[in-house]
C-alpha positions in Angstrom: -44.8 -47.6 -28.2 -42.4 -48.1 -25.5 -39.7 -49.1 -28.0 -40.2 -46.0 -29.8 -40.0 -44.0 -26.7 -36.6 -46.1 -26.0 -35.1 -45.1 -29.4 -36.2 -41.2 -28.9 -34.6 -41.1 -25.9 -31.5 -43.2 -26.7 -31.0 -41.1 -30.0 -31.3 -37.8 -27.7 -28.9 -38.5 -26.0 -26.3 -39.1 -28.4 -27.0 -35.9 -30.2 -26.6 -34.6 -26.7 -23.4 -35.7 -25.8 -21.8 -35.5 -29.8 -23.0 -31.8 -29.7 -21.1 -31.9 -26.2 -17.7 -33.2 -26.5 -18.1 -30.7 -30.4 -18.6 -27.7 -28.2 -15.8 -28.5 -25.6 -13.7 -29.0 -28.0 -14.3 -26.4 -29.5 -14.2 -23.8 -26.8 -10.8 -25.6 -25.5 -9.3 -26.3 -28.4 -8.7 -30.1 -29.4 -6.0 -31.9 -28.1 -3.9 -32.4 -31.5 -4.3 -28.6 -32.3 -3.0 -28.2 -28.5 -0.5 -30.4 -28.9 0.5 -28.4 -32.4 0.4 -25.2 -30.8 2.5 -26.2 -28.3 5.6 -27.6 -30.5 5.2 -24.7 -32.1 6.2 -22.0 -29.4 9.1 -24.6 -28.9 10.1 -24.9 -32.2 9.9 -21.1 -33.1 10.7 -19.2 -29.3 13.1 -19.0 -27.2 10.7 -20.8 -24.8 12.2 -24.4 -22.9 9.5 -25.0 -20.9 5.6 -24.5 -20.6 3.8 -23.9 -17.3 0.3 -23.0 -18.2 -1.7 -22.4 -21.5 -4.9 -20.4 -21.6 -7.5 -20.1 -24.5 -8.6 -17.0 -26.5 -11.7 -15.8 -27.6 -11.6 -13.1 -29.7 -12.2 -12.0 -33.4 -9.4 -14.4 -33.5 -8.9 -17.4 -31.1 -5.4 -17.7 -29.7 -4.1 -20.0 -27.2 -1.6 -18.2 -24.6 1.6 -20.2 -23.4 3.4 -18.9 -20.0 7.3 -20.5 -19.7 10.6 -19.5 -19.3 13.3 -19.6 -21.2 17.3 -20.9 -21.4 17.9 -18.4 -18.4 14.7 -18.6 -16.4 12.8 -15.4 -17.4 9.4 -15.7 -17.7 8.0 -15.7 -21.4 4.6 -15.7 -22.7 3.8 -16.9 -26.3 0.8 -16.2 -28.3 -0.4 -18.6 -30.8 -2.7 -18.1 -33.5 -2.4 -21.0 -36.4 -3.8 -19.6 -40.1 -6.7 -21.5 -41.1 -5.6 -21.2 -44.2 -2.2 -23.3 -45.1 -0.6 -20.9 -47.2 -0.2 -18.5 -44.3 2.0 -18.3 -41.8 0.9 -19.1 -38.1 1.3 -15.8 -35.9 3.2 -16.0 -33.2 4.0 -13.3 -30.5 6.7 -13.5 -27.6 6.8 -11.4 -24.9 9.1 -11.4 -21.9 6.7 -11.2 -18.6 8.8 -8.1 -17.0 8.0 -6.2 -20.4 4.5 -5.8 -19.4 1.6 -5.4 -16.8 0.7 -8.6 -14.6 -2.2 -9.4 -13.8 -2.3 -7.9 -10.5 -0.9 -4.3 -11.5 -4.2 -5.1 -14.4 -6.6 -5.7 -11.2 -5.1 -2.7 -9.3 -6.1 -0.7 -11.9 -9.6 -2.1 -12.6 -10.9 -1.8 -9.3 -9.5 1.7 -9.1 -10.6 3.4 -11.9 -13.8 1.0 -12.7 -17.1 0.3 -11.4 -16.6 -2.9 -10.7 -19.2 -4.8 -8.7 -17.5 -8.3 -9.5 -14.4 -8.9 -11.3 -14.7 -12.7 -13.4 -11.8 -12.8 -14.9 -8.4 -11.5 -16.3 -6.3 -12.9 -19.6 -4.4 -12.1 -21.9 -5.3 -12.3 -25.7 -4.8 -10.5 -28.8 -6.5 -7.8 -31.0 -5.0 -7.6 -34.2 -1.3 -7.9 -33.3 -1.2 -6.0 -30.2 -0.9 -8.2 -27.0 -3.9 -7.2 -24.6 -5.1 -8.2 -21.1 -9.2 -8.8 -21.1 -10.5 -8.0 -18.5 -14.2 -9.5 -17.8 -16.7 -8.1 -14.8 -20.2 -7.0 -13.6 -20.4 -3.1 -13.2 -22.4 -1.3 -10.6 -25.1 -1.0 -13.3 -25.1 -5.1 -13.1 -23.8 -5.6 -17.0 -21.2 -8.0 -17.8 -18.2 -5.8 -19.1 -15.1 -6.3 -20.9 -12.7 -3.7 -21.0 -9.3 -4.2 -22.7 -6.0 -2.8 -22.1 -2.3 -3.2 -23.8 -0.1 -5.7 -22.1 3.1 -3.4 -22.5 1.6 -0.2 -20.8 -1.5 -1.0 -19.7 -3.3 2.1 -22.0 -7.0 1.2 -22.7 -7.9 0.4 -25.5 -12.1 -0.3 -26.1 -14.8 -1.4 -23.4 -18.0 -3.4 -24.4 -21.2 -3.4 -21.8 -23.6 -6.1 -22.2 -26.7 -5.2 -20.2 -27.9 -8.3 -17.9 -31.6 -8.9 -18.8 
């Protein structure tokens, strides 16, 4: 009995930790599809050099590169590679000054929102219009996301998702 009780356990835990690493993977984005990603904004941008990357999770993931370029402007890159081969990969290259940052994005929030906590500001993508999302509680206590274009800042949709 004790053996068996061994091998339960033992075979748990693997499942556990595969179905682990799986999900981080996932939700980070592997290192080769990183790395990919990555020689691709040099490769096809004006970008020299990367300073951050952030992740995506929309109705499309995309990861988001901040760098500059040859002359020290601040670029950001999105990346979306086609799951299917025959398509081109979708990238989008923005110069920083060409749109909101993230601060002129929480300025607004907290002004014109009813924002109880604000979780977290990024930039993504919705179809091919570059957008900040923008996640918080409300004064009702739901988890919001409310999106606006990187360019001008315009709203674009909000999603509520009551707190049970």
């Amino acid at each position: 009995m004790k053996k068996w009780l061994i091998t339960i356990a033992v075979s748990f835990l693997t499942i556990f930790a595969a179905s682990g690493y799986w999900l981080y993977n996932d939700v980070t984005g592997s290192v080769p599809q990183v790395e990919g990603a990555k020689q691709l904004v040099y490769d096809e941008t004006t970008v020299t050099s990367i300073t951050e990357r952030e992740r995506y999770h929309g109705e499309k993931a995309f990861d988001v590169f901040y760098g500059y370029d040859d002359n020290g402007e601040e670029q950001i890159v999105w990346v979306k590679e086609s799951e299917d081969e025959d398509k081109d990969t979708q990238i989008v290259q923005r110069r920083e000054a060409d749109g909101w940052s993230k601060a002129e994005v929480q300025e607004h929030v907290e002004s014109e929102l009813a924002v109880q906590e604000l979780k977290d500001i990024r930039l993504g993508m919705i179809q091919t219009t570059p957008v900040y999302e923008v996640i918080y509680i409300d004064d009702q206590g739901r988890f919001s996301y409310y999106y606006l274009r990187f360019s001008d800042g315009q709203y674009i949709r909000q999603y509520h998702i009551r707190n049970t």
